[in-house]
N, C-alpha and C positions, 0 to 999 in steps of 0.2 A: 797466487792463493785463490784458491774458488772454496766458497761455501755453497750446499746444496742441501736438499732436500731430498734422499733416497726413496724409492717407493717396494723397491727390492730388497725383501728382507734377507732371502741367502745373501745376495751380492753387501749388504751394506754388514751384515757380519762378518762376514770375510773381509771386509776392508778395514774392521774396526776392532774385530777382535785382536788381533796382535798387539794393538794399542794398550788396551782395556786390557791383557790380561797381565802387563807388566807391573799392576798395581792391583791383583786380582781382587786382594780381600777388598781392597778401597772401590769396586766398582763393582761391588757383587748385585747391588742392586740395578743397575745397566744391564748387565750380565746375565743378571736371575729372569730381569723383563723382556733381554732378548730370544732367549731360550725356551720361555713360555709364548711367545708370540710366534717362535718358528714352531713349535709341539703344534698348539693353537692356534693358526690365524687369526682366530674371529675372539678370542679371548676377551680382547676388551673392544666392549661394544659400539664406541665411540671412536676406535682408529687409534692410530700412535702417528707422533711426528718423528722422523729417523734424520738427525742433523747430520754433519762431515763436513768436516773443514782439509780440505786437501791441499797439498803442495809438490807439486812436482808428481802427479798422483799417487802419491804418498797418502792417506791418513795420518795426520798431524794432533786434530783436536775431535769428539765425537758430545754430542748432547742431543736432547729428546724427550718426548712428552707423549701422555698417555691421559687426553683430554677427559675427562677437567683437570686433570694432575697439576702436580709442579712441572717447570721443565727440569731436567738434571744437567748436570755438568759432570763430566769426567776426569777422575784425578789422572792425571799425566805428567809423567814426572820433569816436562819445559816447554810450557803454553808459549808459542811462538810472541813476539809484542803484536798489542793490538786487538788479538783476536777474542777475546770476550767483547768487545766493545763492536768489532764489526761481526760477532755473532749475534749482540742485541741488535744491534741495528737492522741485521740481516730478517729478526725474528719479526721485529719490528713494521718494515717494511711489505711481512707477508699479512701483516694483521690480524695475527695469530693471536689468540686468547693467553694472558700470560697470569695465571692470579701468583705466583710462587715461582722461587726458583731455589734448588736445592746445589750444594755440589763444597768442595774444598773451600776454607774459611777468603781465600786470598784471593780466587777466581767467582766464587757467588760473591765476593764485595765489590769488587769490578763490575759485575755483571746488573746488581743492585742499583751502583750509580748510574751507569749509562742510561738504561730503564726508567730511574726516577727522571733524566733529563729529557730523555727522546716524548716519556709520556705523559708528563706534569702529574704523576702518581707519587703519594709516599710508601714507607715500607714498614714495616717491622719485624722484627728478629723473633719466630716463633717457638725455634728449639735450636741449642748449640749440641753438637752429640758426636761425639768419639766411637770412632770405629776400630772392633779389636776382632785379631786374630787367634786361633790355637792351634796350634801342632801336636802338644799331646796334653791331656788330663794330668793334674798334680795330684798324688795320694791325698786322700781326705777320710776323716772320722767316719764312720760308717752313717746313716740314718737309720730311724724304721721306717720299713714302706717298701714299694718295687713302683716302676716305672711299667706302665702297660700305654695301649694304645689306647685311642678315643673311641665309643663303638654309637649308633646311633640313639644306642639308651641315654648315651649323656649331652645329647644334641640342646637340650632345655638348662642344662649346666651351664654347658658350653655358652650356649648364647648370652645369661647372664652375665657369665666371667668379662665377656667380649666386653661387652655395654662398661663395665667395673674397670676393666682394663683402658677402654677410652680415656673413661674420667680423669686417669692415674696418668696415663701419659699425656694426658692436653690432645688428642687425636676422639673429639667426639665420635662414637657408633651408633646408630639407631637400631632399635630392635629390629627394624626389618633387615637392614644389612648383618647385622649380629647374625637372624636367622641363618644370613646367605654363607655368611664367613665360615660357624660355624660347619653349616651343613657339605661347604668344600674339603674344608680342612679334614673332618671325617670323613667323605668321602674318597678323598688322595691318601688316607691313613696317613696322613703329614703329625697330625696331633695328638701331644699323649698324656696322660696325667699319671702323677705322684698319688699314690695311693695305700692309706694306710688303714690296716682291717677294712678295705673294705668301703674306705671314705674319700674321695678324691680330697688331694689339699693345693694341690698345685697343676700347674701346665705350664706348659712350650710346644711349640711348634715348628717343625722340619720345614722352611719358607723356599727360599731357591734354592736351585742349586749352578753352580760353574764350572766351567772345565774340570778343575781341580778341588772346591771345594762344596759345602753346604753351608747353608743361614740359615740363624736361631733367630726366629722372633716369637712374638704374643707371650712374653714369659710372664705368668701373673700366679702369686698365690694372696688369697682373699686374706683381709685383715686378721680376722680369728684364728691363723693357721699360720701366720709371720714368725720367724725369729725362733723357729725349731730347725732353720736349716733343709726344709725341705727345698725352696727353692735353687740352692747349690746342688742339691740330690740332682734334682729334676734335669737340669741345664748340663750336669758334671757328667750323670749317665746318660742322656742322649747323645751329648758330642763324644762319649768314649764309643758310644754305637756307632754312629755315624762313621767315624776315623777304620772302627773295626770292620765296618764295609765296603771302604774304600778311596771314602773323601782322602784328601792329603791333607786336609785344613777345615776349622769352621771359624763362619767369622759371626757379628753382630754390631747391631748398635746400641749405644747407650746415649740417657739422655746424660749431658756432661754433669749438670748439676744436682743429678741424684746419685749422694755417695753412698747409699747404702746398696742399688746396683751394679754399680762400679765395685765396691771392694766383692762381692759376691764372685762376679767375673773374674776377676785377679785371683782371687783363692782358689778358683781353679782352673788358673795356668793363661786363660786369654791375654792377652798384650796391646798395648795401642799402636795401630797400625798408620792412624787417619784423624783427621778430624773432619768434619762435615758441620755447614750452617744453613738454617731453612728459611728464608726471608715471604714475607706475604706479601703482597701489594694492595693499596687502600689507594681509591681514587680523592 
């Protein structure tokens, strides 16, 4: 078994993607960050770390960080024995910045302990969050409203939302990053809002994309605007566009223990695909 550290990104995709994409919707976000670093080299300005655990030069297991990020861990559907443990280790030994570690509930637990042993650090569980797939849109009630694109008029919206959207999901934004987020997201026309006479009520955002699929994140409609259903509009007609373009699939994530976007998901057609846990590390 050799574990490494790739520094080539063609080559460490090609070794990892066959892996990765047998669980595609579970590793969209691996997937989403490889594909934007091969577009982009210089995307994130800090570097990425590209793990591979090989056997037989095979790709067996893949994980990787996008400093200061968390690292990730790759859903796979038979983690060799061992190899979380001499993946910490491995991480360990490079004295690599670790604040987080994301990935499958049963491989970030493993990954968690070894961590807290190697580095006299404790942890805490920051968000449990289920990973869902769709194939296709279920009929749903109509709304009023239309679903348009973000344009730079709503760049000062947007940036708000962002900030509101932080709060909501426990992922603080600062206004300046807000600024940045939004001004990409409209930029890439990734982002679109729910709009009704005229009034934005809602958003989502077109996040990565994979092989075969697209990811739905930033989905936020502001308190005053809840519970008319716009947010199913918004999510239900993007992913009907998206599929109509050509994805095979959209996936997302959810935080587990918010049931009210949970069942929004489900009512239109998403499924659980995955589960996913995000551990912090505290010295």
């Amino acid at each position: 078994m050799k574990i490494k550290l790739e520094l080539a990104v063609d080559y460490y995709i090609q070794q990892v993607e066959p892996l990765l994409l047998k669980k595609e919707a579970c590793n969209n976000l691996m997937l989403g960050i490889l594909g934007r670093i091969k577009e982009t080299p210089d995307a994130y300005e800090n570097g990425y770390c590209l793990g591979i655990v090989e056997q037989e030069n095979e790709a067996v297991f893949a994980f990787m960080q996008t400093p200061p990020n968390n690292w990730i861990l790759a859903a796979v559907d038979r983690v060799p024995d061992d190899v979380i443990q001499k993946v910490a280790l491995f991480i360990f030994n490079k004295r690599t910045a670790v604040p987080g570690v994301l990935g499958p509930i049963e491989e970030a637990e493993m990954f968690k302990s070894e961590w807290e042993r190697l580095s006299n650090v404790g942890s805490s569980i920051h968000v449990k969050q289920l990973i869902y797939r769709l194939d296709d849109v279920n009929p749903l009630p109509e709304v009023e409203g239309e679903l348009r694109h973000a344009t730079q008029y709503d760049c000062e919206l947007v940036k708000n939302w962002l900030v509101q959207f932080g709060v909501e999901a426990n992922e603080p934004v600062s206004n300046e990053y807000a600024v940045q987020l939004a001004s990409s997201f409209i930029g890439r026309s990734s982002l679109y809002l729910w709009e009704v006479d005229g009034v934005p009520v809602s958003m989502a955002n077109q996040s990565r994309k994979t092989r075969n699929g697209s990811t739905i994140n930033a989905v936020f409609t502001p308190d005053e605007y809840k519970r008319n259903g716009f947010a199913t509009a918004t999510v239900a007609t993007l992913s009907s566009k998206l599929l109509a373009e050509g994805s095979g699939f959209c996936s997302l994530y959810t935080d587990l223990d918010n049931p009210d976007s949970n069942s929004i998901y489900r009512k239109i057609g998403y499924y659980e695909v995955g589960k996913s846990i995000v551990y912090e590390f505290k010295a």
